[in-house]
C-alpha positions in Angstrom: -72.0 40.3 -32.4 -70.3 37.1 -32.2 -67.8 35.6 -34.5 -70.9 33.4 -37.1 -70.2 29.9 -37.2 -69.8 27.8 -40.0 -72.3 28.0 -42.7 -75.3 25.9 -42.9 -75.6 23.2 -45.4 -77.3 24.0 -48.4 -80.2 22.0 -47.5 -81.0 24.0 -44.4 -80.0 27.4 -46.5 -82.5 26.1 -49.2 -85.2 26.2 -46.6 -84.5 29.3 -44.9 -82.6 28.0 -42.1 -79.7 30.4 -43.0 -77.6 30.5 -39.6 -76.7 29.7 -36.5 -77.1 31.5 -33.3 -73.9 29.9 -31.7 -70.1 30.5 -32.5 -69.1 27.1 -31.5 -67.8 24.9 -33.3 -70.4 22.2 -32.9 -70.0 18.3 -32.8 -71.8 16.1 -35.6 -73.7 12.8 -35.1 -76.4 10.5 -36.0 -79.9 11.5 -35.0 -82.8 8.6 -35.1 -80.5 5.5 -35.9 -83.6 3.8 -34.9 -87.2 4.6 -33.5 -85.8 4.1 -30.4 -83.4 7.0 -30.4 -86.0 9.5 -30.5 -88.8 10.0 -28.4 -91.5 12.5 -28.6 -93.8 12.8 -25.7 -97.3 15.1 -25.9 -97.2 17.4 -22.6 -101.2 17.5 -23.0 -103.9 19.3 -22.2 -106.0 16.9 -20.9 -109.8 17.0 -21.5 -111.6 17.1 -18.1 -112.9 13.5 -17.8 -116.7 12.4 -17.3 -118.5 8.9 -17.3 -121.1 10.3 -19.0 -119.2 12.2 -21.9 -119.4 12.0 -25.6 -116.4 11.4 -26.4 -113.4 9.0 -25.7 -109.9 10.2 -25.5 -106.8 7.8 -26.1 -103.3 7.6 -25.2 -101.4 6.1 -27.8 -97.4 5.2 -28.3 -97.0 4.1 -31.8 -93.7 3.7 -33.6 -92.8 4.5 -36.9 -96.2 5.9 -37.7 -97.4 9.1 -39.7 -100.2 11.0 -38.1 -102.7 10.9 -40.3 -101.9 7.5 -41.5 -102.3 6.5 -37.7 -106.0 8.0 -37.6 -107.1 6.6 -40.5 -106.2 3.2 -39.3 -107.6 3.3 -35.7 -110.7 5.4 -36.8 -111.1 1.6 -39.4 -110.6 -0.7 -36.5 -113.2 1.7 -34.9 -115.6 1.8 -37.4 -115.8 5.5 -37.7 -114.8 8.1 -40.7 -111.0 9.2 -40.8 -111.9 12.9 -40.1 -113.4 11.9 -36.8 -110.7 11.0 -35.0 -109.1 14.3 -33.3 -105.2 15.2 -32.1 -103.5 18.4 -31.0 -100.2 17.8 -32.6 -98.7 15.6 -35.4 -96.0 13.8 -34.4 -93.0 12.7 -36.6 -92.8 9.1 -38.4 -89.5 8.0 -37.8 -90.2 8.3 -34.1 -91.7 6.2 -31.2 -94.7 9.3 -30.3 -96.6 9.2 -27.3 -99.8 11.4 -27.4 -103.5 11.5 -27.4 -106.0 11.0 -29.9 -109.7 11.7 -29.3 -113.1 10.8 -31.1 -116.6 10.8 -30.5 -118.0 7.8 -29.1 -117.9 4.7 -26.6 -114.1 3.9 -25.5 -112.4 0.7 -27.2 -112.6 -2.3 -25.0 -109.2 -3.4 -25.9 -106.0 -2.7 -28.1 -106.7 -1.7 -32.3 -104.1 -4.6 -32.8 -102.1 -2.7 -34.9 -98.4 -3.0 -35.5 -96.1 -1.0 -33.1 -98.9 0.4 -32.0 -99.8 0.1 -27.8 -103.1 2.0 -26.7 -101.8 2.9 -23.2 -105.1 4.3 -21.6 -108.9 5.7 -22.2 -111.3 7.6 -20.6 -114.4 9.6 -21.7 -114.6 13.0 -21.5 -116.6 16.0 -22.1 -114.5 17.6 -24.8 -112.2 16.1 -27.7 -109.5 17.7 -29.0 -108.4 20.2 -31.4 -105.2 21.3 -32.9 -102.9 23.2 -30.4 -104.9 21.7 -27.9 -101.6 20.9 -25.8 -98.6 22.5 -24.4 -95.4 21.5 -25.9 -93.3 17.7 -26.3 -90.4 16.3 -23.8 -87.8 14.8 -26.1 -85.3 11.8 -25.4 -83.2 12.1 -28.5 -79.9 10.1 -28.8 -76.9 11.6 -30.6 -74.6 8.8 -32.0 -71.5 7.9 -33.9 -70.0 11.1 -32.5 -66.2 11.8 -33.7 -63.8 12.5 -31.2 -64.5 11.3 -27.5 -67.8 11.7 -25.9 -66.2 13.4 -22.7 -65.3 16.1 -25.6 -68.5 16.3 -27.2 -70.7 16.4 -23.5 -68.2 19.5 -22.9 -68.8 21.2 -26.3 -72.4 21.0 -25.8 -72.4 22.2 -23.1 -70.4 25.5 -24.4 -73.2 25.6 -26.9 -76.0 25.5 -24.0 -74.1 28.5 -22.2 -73.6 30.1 -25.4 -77.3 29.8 -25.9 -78.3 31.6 -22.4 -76.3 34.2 -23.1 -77.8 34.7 -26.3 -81.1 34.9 -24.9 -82.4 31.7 -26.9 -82.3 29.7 -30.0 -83.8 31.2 -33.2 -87.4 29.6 -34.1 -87.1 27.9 -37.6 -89.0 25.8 -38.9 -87.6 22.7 -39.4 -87.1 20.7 -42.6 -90.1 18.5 -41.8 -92.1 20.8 -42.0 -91.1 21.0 -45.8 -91.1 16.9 -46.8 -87.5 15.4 -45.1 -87.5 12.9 -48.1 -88.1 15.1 -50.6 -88.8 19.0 -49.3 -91.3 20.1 -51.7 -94.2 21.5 -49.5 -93.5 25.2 -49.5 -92.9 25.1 -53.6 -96.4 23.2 -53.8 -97.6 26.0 -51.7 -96.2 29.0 -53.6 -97.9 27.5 -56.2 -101.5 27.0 -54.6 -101.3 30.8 -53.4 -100.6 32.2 -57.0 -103.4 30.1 -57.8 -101.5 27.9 -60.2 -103.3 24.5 -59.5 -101.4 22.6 -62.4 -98.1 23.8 -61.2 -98.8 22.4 -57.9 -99.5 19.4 -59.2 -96.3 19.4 -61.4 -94.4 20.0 -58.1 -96.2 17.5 -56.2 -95.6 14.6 -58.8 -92.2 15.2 -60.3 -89.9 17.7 -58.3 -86.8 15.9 -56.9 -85.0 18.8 -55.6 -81.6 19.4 -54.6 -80.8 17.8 -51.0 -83.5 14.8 -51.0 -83.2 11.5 -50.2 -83.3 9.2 -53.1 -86.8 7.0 -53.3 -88.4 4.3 -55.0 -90.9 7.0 -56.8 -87.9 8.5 -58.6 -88.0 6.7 -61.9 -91.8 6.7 -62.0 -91.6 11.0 -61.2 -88.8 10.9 -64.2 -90.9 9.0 -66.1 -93.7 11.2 -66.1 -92.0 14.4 -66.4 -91.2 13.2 -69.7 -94.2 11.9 -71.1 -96.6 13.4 -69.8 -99.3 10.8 -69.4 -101.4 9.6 -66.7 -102.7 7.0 -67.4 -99.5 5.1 -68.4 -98.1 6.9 -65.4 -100.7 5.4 -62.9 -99.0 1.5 -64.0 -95.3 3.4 -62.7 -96.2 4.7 -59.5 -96.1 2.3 -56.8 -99.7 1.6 -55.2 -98.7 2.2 -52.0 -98.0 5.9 -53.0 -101.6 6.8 -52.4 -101.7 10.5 -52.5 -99.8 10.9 -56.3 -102.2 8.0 -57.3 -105.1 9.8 -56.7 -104.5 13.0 -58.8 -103.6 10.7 -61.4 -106.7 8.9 -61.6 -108.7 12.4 -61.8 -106.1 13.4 -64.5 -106.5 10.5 -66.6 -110.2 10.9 -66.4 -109.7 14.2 -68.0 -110.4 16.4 -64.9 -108.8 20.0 -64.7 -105.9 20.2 -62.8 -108.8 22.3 -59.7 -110.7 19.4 -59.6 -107.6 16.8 -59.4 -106.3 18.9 -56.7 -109.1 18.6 -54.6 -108.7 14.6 -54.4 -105.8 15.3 -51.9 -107.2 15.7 -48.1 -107.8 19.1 -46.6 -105.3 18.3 -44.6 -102.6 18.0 -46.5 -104.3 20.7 -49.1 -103.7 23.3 -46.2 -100.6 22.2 -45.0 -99.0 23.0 -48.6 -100.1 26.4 -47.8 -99.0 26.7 -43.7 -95.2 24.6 -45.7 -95.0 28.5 -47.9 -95.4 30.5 -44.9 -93.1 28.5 -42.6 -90.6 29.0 -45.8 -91.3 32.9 -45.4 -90.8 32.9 -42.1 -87.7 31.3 -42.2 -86.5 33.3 -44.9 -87.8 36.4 -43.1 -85.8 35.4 -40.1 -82.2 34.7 -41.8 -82.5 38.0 -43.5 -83.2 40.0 -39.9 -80.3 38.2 -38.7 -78.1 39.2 -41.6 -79.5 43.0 -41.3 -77.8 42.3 -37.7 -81.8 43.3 -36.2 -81.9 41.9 -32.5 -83.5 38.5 -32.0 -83.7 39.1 -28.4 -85.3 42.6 -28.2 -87.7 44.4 -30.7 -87.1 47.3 -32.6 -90.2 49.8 -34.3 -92.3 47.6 -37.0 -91.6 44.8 -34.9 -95.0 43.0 -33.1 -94.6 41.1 -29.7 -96.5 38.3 -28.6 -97.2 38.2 -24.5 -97.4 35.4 -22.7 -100.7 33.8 -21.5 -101.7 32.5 -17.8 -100.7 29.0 -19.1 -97.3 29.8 -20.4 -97.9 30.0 -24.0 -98.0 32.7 -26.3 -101.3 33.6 -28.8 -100.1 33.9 -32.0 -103.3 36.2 -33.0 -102.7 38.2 -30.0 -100.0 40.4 -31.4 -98.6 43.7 -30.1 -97.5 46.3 -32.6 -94.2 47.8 -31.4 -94.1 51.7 -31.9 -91.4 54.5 -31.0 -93.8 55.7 -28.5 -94.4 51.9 -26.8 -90.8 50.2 -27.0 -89.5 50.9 -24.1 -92.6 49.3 -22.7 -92.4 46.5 -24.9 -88.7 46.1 -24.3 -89.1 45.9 -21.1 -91.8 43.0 -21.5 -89.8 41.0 -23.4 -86.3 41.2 -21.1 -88.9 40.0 -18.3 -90.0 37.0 -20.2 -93.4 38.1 -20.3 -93.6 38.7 -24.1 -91.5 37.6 -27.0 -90.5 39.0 -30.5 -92.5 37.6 -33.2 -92.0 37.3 -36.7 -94.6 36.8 -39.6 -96.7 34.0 -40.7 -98.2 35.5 -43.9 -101.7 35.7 -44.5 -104.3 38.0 -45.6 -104.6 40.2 -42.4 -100.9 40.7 -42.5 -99.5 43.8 -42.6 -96.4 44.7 -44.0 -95.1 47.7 -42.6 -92.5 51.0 -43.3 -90.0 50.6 -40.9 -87.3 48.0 -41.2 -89.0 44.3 -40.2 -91.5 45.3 -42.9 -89.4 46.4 -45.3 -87.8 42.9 -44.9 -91.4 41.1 -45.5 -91.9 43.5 -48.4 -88.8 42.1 -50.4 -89.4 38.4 -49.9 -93.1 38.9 -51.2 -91.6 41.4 -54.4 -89.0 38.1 -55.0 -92.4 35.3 -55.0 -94.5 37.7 -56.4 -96.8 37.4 -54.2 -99.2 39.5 -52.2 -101.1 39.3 -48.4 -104.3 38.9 -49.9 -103.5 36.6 -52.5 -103.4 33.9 -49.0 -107.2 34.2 -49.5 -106.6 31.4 -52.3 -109.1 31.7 -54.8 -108.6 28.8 -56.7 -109.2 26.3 -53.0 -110.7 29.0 -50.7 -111.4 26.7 -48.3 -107.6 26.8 -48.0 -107.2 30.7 -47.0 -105.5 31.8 -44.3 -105.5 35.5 -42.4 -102.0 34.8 -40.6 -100.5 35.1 -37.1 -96.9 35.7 -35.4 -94.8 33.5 -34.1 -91.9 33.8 -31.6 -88.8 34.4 -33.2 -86.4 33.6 -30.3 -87.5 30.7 -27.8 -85.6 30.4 -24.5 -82.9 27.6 -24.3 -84.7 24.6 -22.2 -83.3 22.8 -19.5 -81.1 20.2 -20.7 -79.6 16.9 -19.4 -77.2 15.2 -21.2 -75.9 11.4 -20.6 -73.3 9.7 -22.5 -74.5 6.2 -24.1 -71.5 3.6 -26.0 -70.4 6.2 -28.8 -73.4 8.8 -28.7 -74.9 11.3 -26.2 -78.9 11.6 -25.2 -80.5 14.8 -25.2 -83.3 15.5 -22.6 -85.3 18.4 -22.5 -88.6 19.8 -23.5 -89.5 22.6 -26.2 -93.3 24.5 -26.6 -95.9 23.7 -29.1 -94.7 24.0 -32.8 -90.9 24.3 -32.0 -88.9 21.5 -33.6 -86.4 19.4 -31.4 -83.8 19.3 -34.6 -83.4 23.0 -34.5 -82.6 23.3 -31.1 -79.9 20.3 -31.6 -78.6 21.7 -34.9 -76.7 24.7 -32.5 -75.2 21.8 -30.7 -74.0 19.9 -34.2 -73.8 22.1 -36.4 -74.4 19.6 -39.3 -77.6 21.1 -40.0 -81.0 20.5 -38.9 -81.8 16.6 -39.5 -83.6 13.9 -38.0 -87.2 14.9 -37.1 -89.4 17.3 -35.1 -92.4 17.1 -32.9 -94.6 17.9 -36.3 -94.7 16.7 -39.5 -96.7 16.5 -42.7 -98.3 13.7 -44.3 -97.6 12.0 -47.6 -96.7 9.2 -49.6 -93.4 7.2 -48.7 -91.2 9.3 -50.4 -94.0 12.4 -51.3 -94.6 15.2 -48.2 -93.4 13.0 -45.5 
C-alpha cells in the first residue's frame, strides 16, 4: 500500500470521509467563488417525444437554485401542485444546473420569468420522469486562488490523475452535501428518525450547530430555543424565510406531539433524513475497510458486486454475493470492468454477514445501536427503506484541465449519485468542499 496522505479535515472525518486514495501531496484552492465556477450539466435520459403526449418535459439552467425550491416555484407559475413537477436528479444550489424537469400537462408558451432562471427548451412526451431517470452530470468546475504557480499545480494534478489509474479509481463517498454543507445535520436527524425518536429529530433539526458549520443567521434563534424551550416565543426568532423549522414550530406550539409535528416537513425531505444516515454508514463503512487494508479494487468473501447494465450503469438492487466458491469469477468480472465492488446502503433487506465486510457493518450498527429492520421506521413508515449497494470504487474519468488567471478548470464527467467534490478532494487534498451534483433541501442555513 502506498505511503497515506495527509489526514482529512475533521469535517470530512466527521462524516465518514476518513481518507484519501492518493499519496500526493495535493494543491488547495477555492471551489464555487461564484455560480459561474461550477457547472453541473444532466447527461439525461431523454423521454421519447410525442405531439400527442401527456406530459411536457423542460430543460431548465437555473442559478443559484435548490431543487425543490425550483419546482415549487415553476409548478406556481404553472398552476399545478408542487409534487407534480418531476426530476431525475437534484442538483446543487450554489451552482448554475442545467437539467430537465417534467410534469403532466400542456407545455409553457414562454419563459416562468423567474430570476436566474432560463427555460432552454420543451417538448411533450409520452413519459415524465422519475428519480435516477438519467445517466450521470459533466462538470466545468473552476479551482481558484491556488498557492504556488499554476504550471505547478496543472502538474501535481495531474500526478494525482495517474495516481488515480493506477489505483483503479477514486473511493465513492458521499459528499458533505449530502449531509447539510451549512450545517451537516441530516444523518444525526436520521439516526434519530430510525430509532424512532421523533422529538430527538426535531431537537437536531432546530438546534444542532455542530462542529465544522458555517455560521448563519438562524444561530441565535437555534440558541435561543435550546434554552427556553418554547415555541411559540421561538416562532417570533426564527426568520420567516426559514420555512421548514417554522412549520414544526407552529404544530408544536399548537400542542401537537413531536409525530405529528414531524409530519409537517415534505416527504421529501422526511426520507432524505433517512437516505443522509445511510450515506453516513456507508461512508463510515468504507473508511473502516480501508483502514482494515480490504481491497477497494477487488472483492474478497462477504463482499457483494454490482455488474454493469447494457446502458453502462450499475443496479444497485442487483447485487452479487461474493463466495469462496465464486470469487475468482467475480474477480475476474470486476478487473474487466464489467462489475464493481459494492458496499452497503442499510436497510431492512440488508444482510450483515460472518466474514470480514460484515463483520465491519456489524460494528458500526452495535456503535448506533441500531438494527436492519429497525430501517422499516415505525414511527413514519412511509419513510422505510429495504436498502441497496453502491459501488465502492468508481473509475477515474477523463479529465481536461486548463489554467484560468490564478485557478485551474476541471472538466470531466462522473455517473449518477457520485459527487464532483470527492473526486477533486484527491486532487486538493483540503477536503471535500464546494458542492455535488445532489443535494438536500432546506432552509437557508437548515439541510441545504
Amino acid at each position: 500500500m502506498a505511503e497515506r496522505a495527509r489526514t482529512p479535515p475533521e469535517r470530512d472525518r466527521a462524516l465518514g470521509l476518513g481518507f484519501y486514495i492518493t499519496s500526493t501531496p495535493g494543491r488547495p484552492g477555492e471551489i464555487k467563488g461564484t455560480w459561474e465556477e461550477f457547472r453541473v450539466t444532466e447527461i439525461s435520459t431523454y423521454p421519447r417525444p410525442d405531439p400527442n403526449g401527456p406530459y411536457s418535459v423542460l430543460r431548465v439552467v437555473s442559478r443559484g437554485w435548490e431543487q425543490h425550491e425550483l419546482g415549487a416555484a415553476i409548478a406556481r407559475r404553472l398552476g399545478i401542485p408542487a409534487r407534480a413537477v418531476q426530476w431525475s436528479g437534484t442538483k446543487d444550489r450554489r451552482a448554475v444546473a442545467d437539467r430537465l424537469l417534467a410534469y403532466r400537462g400542456p407545455s409553457p408558451s414562454r419563459g416562468f420569468d423567474l430570476p436566474n432562471v432560463e427555460l432552454v427548451a420543451s417538448y411533450r412526451a409520452r413519459d415524465g420522469l422519475v428519480l435516477g431517470h438519467h445517466y450521470g452530470n459533466s462538470f466545468e468546475v473552476r479551482v481558484g486562488r491556488i498557492s504556488g504557480t499554476v504550471d505547478r499545480a496543472i502538474s501535481e494534478y495531474r500526478a494525482t490523475e495517474e495516481e488515480l489509474r493506477t489505483r483503479g479509481g477514486f473511493p465513492n463517498f458521499f459528499g458533505p452535501q449530502r449531509f447539510g454543507e451549512v450545517r451537516p445535520i441530516t444523518h444525526e436527524v436520521g439516526r434519530a428518525v430510525v430509532q424512532g425518536d421523533l422529538a430527538r429529530a426535531i431537537d437536531v433539526y432546530l438546534i444542532d450547530r455542530p462542529a465544522g458549520g458555517t455560521p448563519g443567521e438562524g444561530d441565535t434563534a437555534r440558541a435561543a430555543y435550546a434554552d427556553h424551550r418554547d415555541p411559540r416565543r421561538a416562532l417570533s426568532e426564527f426568520p420567516v424565510e426559514y420555512r421548514f423549522e417554522r412549520s414544526l414550530l407552529e404544530r408544536l406550539a399548537r400542542g401537537e406531539s413531536p409525530a405529528r409535528a414531524f409530519h409537517a416537513l415534505p416527504r421529501e425531505l422526511r426520507l432524505l433524513f433517512v437516505h443522509a444516515y445511510q450515506a453516513h454508514l456507508f461512508n463510515r463503512w468504507l473508511t473502516r475497510r480501508w483502514e482494515e487494508a480490504l481491497p477497494l479494487d477487488r472483492p474478497v468473501p462477504g463482499d457483494r458486486i454490482l455488474r454493469m447494465g447494457r446502458d453502462g450503469t450499475y443496479r444497485s438492487r442487483d447485487d452479487v454475493p461474493v463466495q469462496v466458491d465464486n470469487r475468482t469469477e467475480c474477480e475476474a468480472l470486476v478487473a474487466r470492468g464489467r462489475a464493481q465492488v459494492a458496499g452497503p446502503l442499510v436497510g431492512t433487506a440488508s444482510p450483515v454477514g460472518s466474514e470480514r465486510p460484515g463483520e465491519l457493518l456489524a460494528a458500526l450498527l452495535r456503535e448506533d445501536d441500531v438494527a436492519p429492520a429497525q430501517f422499516g421506521v415505525p414511527v413514519a413508515p412511509e419513510l422505510s427503506s429495504a436498502g441497496a449497494w453502491r459501488p465502492i470504487l468508481l473509475p477515474a474519468p477523463p479529465l481536461a484541465l486548463t489554467p484560468d488567471g490564478d485557478g485551474v478548470w476541471f472538466r470531466f464527467a462522473l455517473p449518477k449519485g457520485a459527487y464532483a467534490t470527492v473526486f477533486l478532494r484527491e486532487f486538493l487534498k483540503s477536503g471535500a468542499v464546494g458542492g455535488p451534483a445532489d443535494t438536500v433541501p432546506g432552509s437557508p442555513d437548515g439541510a441545504s
